[in-house]
C-alpha positions as CSV (number, residue, x, y, z in Angstrom):
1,X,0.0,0.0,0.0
2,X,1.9,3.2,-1.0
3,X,0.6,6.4,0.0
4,X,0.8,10.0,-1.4
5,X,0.2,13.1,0.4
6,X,-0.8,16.5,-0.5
7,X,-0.6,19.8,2.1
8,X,-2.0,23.0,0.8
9,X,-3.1,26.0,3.5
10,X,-7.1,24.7,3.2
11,X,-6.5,21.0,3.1
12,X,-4.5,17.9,3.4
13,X,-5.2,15.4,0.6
14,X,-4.1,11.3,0.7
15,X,-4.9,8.9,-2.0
16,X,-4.3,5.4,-1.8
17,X,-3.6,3.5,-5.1
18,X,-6.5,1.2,-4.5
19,X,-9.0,4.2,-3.8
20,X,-10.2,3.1,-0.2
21,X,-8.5,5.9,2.3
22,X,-8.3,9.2,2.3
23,X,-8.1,12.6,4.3
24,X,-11.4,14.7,5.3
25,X,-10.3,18.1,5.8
26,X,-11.9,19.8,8.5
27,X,-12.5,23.2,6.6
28,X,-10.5,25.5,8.6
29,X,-7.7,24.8,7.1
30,X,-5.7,24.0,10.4
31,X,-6.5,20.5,10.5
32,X,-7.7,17.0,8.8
33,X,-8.1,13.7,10.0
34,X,-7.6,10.5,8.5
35,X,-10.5,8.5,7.5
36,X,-11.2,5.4,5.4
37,X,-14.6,4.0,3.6
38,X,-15.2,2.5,6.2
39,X,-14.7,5.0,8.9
40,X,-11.8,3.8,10.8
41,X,-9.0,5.9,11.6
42,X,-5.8,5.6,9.7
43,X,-3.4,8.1,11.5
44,X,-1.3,5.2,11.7
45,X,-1.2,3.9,8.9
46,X,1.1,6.4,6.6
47,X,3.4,6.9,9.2
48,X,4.5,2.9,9.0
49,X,4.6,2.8,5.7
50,X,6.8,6.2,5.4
51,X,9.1,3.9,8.1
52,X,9.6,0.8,6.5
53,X,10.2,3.2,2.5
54,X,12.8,4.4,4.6
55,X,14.2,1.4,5.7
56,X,14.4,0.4,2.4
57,X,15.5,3.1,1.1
58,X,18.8,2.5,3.6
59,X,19.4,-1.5,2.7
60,X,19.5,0.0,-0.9
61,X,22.0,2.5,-0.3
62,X,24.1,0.1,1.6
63,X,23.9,-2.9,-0.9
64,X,24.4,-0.3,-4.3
65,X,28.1,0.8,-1.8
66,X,28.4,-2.8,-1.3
67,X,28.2,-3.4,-4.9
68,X,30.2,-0.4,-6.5
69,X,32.9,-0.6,-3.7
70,X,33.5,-4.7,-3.1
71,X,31.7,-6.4,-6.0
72,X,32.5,-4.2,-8.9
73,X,36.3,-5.1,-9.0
74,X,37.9,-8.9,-9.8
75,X,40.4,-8.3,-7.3
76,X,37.8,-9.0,-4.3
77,X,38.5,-12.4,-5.6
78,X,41.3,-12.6,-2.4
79,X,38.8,-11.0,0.0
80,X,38.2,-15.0,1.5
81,X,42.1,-15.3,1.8
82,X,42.2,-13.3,4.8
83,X,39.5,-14.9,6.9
84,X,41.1,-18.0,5.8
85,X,44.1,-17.0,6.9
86,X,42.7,-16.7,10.4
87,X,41.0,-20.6,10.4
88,X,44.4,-21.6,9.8
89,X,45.7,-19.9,12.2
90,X,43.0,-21.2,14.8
91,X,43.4,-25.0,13.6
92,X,46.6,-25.5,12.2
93,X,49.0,-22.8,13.2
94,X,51.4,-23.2,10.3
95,X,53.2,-20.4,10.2
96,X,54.0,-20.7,6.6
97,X,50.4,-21.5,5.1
98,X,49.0,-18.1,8.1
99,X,52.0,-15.5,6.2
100,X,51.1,-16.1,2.8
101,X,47.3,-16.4,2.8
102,X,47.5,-13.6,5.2
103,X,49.6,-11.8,2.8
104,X,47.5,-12.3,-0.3
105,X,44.8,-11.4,1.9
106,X,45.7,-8.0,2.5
107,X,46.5,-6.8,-1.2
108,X,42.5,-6.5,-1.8
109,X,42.0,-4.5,1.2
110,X,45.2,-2.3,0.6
111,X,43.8,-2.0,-3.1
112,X,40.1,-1.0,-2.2
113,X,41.6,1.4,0.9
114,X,43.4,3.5,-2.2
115,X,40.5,3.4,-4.1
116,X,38.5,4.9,-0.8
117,X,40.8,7.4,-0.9
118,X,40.5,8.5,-4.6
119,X,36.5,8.9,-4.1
120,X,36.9,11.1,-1.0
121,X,39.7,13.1,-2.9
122,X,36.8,14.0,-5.1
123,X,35.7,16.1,-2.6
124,X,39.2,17.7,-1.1
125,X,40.6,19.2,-4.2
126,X,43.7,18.1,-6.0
127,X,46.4,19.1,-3.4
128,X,44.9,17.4,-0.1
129,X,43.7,15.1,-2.2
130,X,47.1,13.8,-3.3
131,X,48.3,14.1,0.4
132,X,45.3,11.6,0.6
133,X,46.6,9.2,-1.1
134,X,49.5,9.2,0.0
135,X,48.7,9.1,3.4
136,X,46.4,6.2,3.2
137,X,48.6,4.2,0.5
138,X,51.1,4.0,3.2
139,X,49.0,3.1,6.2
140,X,49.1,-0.7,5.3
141,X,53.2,-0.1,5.8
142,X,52.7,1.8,9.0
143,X,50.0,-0.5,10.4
144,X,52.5,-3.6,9.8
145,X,55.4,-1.4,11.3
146,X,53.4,-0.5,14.2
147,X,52.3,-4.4,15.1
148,X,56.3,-5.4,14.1
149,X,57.2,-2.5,17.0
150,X,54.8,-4.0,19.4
151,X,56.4,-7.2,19.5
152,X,60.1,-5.8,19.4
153,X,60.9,-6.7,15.8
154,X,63.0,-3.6,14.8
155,X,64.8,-5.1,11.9
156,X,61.6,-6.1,10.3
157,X,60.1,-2.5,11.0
158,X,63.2,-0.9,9.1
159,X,63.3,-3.0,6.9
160,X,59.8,-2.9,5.9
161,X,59.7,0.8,5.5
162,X,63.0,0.9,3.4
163,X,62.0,-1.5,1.0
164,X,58.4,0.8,0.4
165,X,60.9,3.6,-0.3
166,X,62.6,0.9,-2.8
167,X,59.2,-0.1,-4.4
168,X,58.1,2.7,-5.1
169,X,60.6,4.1,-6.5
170,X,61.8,1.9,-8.7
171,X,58.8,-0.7,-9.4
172,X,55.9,1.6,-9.1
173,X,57.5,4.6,-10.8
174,X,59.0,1.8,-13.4
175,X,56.1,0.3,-14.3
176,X,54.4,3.6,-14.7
177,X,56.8,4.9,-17.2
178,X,56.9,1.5,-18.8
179,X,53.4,1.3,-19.3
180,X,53.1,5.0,-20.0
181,X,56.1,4.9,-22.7
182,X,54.3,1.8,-24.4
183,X,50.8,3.3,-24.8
184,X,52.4,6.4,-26.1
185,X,55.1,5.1,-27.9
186,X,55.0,8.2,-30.6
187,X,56.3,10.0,-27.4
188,X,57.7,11.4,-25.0
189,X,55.7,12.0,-21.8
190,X,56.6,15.0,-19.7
191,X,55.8,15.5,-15.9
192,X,56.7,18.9,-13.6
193,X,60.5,18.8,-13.0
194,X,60.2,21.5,-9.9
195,X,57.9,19.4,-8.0
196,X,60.2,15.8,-9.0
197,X,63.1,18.1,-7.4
198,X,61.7,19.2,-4.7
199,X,61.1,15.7,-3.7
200,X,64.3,14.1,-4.6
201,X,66.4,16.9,-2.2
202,X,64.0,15.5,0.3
203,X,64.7,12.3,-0.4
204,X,68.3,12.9,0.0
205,X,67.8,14.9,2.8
206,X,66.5,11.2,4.2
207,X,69.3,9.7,3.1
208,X,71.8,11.7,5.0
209,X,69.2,11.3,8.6
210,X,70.4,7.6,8.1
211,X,73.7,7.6,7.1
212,X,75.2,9.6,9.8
213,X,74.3,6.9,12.7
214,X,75.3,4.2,10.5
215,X,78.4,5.9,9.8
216,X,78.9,6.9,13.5
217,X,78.2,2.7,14.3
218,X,80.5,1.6,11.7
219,X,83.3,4.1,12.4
220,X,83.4,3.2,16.2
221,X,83.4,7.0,16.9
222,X,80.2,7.6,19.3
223,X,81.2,9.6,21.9
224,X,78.9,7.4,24.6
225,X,79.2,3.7,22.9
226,X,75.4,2.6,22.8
227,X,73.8,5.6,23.5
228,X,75.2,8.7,20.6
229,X,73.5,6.4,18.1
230,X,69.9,6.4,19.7
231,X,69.8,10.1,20.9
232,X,71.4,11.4,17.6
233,X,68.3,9.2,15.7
234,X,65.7,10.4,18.0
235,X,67.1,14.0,17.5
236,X,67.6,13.7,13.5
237,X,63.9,12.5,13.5
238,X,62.7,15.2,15.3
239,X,64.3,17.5,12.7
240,X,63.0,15.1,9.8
241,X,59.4,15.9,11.2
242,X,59.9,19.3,11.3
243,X,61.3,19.3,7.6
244,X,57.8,17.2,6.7
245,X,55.8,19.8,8.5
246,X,57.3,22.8,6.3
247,X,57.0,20.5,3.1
248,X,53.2,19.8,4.1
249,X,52.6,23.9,4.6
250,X,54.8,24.3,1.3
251,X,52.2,22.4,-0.5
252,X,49.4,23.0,0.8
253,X,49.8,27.3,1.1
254,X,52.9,28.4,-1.0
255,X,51.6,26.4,-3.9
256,X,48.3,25.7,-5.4
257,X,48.8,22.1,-7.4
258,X,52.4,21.2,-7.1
259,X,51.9,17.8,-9.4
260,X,50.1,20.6,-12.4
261,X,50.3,18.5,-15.6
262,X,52.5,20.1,-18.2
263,X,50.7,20.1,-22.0
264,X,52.8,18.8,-24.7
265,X,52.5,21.4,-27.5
266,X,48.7,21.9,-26.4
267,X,46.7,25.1,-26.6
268,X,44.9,26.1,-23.7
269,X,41.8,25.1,-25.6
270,X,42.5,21.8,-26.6
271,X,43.6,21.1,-22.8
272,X,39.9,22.6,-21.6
273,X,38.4,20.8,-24.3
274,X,40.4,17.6,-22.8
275,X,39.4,18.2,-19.5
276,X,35.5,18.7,-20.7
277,X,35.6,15.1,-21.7
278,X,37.6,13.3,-18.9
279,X,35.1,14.7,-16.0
280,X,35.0,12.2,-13.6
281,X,32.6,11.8,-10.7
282,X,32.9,10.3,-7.1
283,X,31.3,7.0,-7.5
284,X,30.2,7.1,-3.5
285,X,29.6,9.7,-1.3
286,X,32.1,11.6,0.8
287,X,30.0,9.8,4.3
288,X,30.4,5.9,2.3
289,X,34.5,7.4,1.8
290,X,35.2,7.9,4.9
291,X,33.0,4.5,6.3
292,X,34.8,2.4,3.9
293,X,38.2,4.2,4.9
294,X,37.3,3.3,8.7
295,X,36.4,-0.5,7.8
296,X,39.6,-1.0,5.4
297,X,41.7,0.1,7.7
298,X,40.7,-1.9,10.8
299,X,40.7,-4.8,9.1
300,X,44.3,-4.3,7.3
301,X,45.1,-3.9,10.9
302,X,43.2,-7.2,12.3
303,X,45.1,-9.6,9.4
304,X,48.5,-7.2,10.1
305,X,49.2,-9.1,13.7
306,X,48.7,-12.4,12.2
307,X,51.1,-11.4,9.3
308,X,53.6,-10.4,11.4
309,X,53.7,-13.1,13.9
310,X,54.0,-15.4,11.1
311,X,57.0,-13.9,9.6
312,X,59.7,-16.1,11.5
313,X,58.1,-19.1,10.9
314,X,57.6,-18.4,7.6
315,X,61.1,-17.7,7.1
316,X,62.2,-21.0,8.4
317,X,59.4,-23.0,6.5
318,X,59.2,-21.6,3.4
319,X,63.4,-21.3,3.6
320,X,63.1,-17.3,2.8
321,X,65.6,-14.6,4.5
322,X,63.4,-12.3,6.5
323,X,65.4,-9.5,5.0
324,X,64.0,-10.7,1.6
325,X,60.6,-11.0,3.8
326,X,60.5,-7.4,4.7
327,X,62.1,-5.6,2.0
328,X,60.4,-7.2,-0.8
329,X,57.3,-9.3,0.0
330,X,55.8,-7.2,2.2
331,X,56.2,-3.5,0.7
332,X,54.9,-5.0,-2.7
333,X,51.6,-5.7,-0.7
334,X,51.3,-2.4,1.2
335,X,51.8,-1.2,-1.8
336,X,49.3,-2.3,-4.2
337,X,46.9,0.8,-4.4
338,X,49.8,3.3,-5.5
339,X,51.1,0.6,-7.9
340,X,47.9,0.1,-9.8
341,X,46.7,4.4,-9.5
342,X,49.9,5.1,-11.0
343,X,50.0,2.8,-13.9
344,X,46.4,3.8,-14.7
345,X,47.4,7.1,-14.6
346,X,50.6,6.6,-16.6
347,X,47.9,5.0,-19.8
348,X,46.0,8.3,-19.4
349,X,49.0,10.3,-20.2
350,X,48.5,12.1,-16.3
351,X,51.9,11.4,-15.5
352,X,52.4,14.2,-13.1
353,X,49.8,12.6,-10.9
354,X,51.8,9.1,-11.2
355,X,54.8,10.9,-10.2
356,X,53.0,12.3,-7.5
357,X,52.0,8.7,-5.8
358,X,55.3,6.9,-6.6
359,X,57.7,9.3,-5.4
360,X,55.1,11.4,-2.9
361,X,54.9,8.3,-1.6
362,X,58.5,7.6,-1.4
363,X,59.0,11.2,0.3
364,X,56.3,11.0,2.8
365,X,57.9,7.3,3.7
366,X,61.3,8.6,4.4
367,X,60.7,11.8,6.0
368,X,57.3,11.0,8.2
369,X,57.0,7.1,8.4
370,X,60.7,6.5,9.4
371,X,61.0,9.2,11.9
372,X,57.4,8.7,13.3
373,X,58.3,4.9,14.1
374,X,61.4,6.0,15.5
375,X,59.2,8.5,17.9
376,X,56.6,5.9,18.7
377,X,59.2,3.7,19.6
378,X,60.9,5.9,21.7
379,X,57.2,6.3,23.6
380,X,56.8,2.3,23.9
381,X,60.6,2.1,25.3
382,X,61.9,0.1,22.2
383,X,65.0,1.2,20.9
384,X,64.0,2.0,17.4
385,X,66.6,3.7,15.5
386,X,68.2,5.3,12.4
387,X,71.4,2.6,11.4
388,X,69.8,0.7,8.7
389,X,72.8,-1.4,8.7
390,X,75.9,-0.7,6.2
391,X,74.1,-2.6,3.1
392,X,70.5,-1.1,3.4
393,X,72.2,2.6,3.6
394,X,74.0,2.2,0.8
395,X,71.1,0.4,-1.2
396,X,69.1,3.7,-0.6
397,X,71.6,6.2,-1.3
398,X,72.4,4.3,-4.8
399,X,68.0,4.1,-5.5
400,X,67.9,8.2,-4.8
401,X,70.8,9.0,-6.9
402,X,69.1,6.5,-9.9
403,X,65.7,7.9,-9.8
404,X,66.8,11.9,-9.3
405,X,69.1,11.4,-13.0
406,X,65.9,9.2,-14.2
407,X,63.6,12.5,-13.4
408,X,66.4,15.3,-14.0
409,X,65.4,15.7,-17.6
410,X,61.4,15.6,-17.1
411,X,60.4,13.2,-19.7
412,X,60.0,9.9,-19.6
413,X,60.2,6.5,-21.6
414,X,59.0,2.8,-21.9
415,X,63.1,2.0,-21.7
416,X,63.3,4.5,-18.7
417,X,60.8,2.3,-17.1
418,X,62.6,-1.0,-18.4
419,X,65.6,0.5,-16.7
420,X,63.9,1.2,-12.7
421,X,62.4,-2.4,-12.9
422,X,65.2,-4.4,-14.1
423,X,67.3,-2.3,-10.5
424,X,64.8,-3.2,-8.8
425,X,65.1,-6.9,-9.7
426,X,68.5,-6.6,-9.0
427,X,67.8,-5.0,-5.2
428,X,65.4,-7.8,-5.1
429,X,67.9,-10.6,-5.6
430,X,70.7,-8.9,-3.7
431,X,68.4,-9.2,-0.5
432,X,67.4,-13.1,-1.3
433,X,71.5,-13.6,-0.8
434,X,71.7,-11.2,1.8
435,X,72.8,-12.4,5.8
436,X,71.2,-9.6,8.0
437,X,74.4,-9.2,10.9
438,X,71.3,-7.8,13.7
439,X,69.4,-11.1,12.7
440,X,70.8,-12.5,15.7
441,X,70.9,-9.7,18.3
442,X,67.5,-9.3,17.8
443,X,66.4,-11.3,20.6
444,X,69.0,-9.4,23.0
445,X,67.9,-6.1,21.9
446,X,64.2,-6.9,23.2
């Protein structure tokens, strides 16, 4: 039964589709009552119905965000890994079998948490929005790093983080200039060299905050053996945050879009008329954003502590360095949302906005997630610091100094991309044959 209503200053009108209630106004234009054929009140009556439309009307909302947000994509494919991961956890305990389901189980989640952030970037503008997903396409990294921290596994923390610096800058931003360069082959594609400067000094800037206690171990030359080392990291991430801070009001005040695409022998028509056609519109609202953001992330969080509890006993079963663990396996799985935004946005020729995720990502790694873990673990008492070890340093320092020649010239390639993924590979294989020297002080440490 589906009522309509109708209020005017003399009467109130309700017809029923199948012609049996009604309204009776009571002429003085201040009030009506319901009636029916048969005389029985029906005051009642609209009120439930208006109720249970509006019930409805919520289920709908929530299944159509279901559908566009979960369903729509073939990735949710691995959504069941992660429970999965958990049963055999609860029954089995293999260590082994709980890392990698756990693992695989994650990637959708870190996938679908980028693509949260996208939407509600709709609503933010271009700037904040790009802080967005930068932020949130490293929270999968800091999440793990936090639960690693918890349980006293420092060397998995730094090596986690360094190896998301590695990624993405030099598989991300690879396979974005690969894919890029092979869609537009005709060629080249051109980004914003200020904005890739800016980030490389800050990158380097990184690079120094870590080689200066791993220098200081090496060289024996602390002035208080086993404690220079800690203060001058706690102190150097201080500054590091501070340099983040002023990077963050840089962006956000001193400059409207730092990532602006650059047109490629384009008129300022043709761009507008490009523009006109490429509108895109939030697919959910900025409320279902933010939801989804909340759920993501709590549940990235809930399949994190298995993930990291596993990792030792994955090592030893699946016969896997943890170095390899951490620097490889897990940052490609944290990840996953800025490697697939910034090959899509490579194929649309938007390649300052891939730059933007791969090495914004990169920056806001080194200068905010490193020092913050080194913070937090001051706060919990762990002894969280800068030395990287002599090997990880000097793989960093070598990936800056790459990528900044790669991005000097501000064009870009299918072979430039060929180039960051084949170093990569080689990073990757140095790490499978590398002997971690804190691997067995770890245990002392705690």
């Amino acid at each position: 039964m589906i009522c309509k209503m109708g209020l005017t200053a003399d009467h109130v009108e309700m017809d029923f589709l199948d012609g049996r209630q009604g309204w009776k106004s009571s002429g003085d234009g201040k009030s009506a009552k319901p009636i029916s054929l048969d005389g029985a009140p029906l005051s009642h009556i609209c009120l439930n119905d208006y109720g249970i439309g509006n019930n409805i009307m919520i289920r709908n909302s929530i299944l159509q965000s279901l559908r566009i947000v979960i369903l729509s994509t073939k990735i949710s494919l691995l959504i069941p890994f992660g429970p999965l991961a958990v049963l055999v956890h609860l029954f089995t305990g293999h260590h082994g079998w709980v890392f990698f389901l756990s693992l695989v189980g994650i990637i959708p989640f870190a996938e679908r948490l980028g693509y949260a952030t996208e939407q509600l970037a709709f609503f933010t503008g271009p700037t904040v929005g790009g802080l967005l997903n930068a932020t949130f396409g490293n929270a999968t990294e800091l999440i793990i790093s936090i639960h690693a921290l918890k349980t006293g596994m420092i060397r998995v923390v730094q090596q986690s983080l360094l190896g998301s610096i590695l990624s993405n800058m030099l598989l991300v931003l690879g396979c974005a200039f690969f894919s890029g360069g092979i869609v537009f082959s005709n060629k080249e594609q051109v980004f914003n060299k200020a904005a890739a400067s800016v980030d490389s000094s800050l990158l380097l800037m990184a690079v120094m905050g870590l080689l200066f206690p791993a220098v200081l171990h090496f060289t024996h030359t602390e002035l208080h053996f086993g404690k220079s080392e800690l203060a001058l990291s706690r102190f150097s991430s201080c500054i590091m945050l501070m340099a983040y801070a002023a990077y963050l009001f840089f962006q956000l005040r001193s400059q409207s879009n730092p990532y602006e695409p650059i047109s490629d022998g384009e008129t300022k028509e043709e761009s507008l008329d490009d523009d006109d056609e490429e509108v895109e519109s939030p697919d959910i609202s900025k409320q279902e954003a933010i939801v989804w953001l909340f759920i993501f992330t709590l549940w990235i969080s809930f399949l994190s502590e298995y993930l990291v509890n596993a990792i030792e006993g994955a090592s030893v079963a699946m016969k896997i360095p943890i170095a390899f663990i951490s620097v490889i396996l897990l940052p490609i799985v944290g990840n996953a949302a800025e490697h697939a935004s910034a090959i899509i946005f490579a194929m649309k020729d938007k390649l300052d906005i891939s730059l933007g995720v791969a090495i914004g990502s990169s920056t806001q790694i080194s200068m905010f997630g490193i020092p913050f873990c080194v913070v937090v673990g001051w706060i919990m008492g762990r002894p969280m610091d800068l030395n990287f070890q002599l090997f990880e340093t000097a793989t960093l320092f070598m990936t800056v100094l790459v990528v900044a020649f790669m991005l000097q010239e501000g064009t870009s390639n299918y072979f430039k991309g060929l180039m960051l993924i084949l170093s990569y590979v080689i990073v990757a294989a140095s790490f499978f044959v590398h002997v971690d020297p804190v691997a067995g002080d770890e245990a002392e440490r705690t």
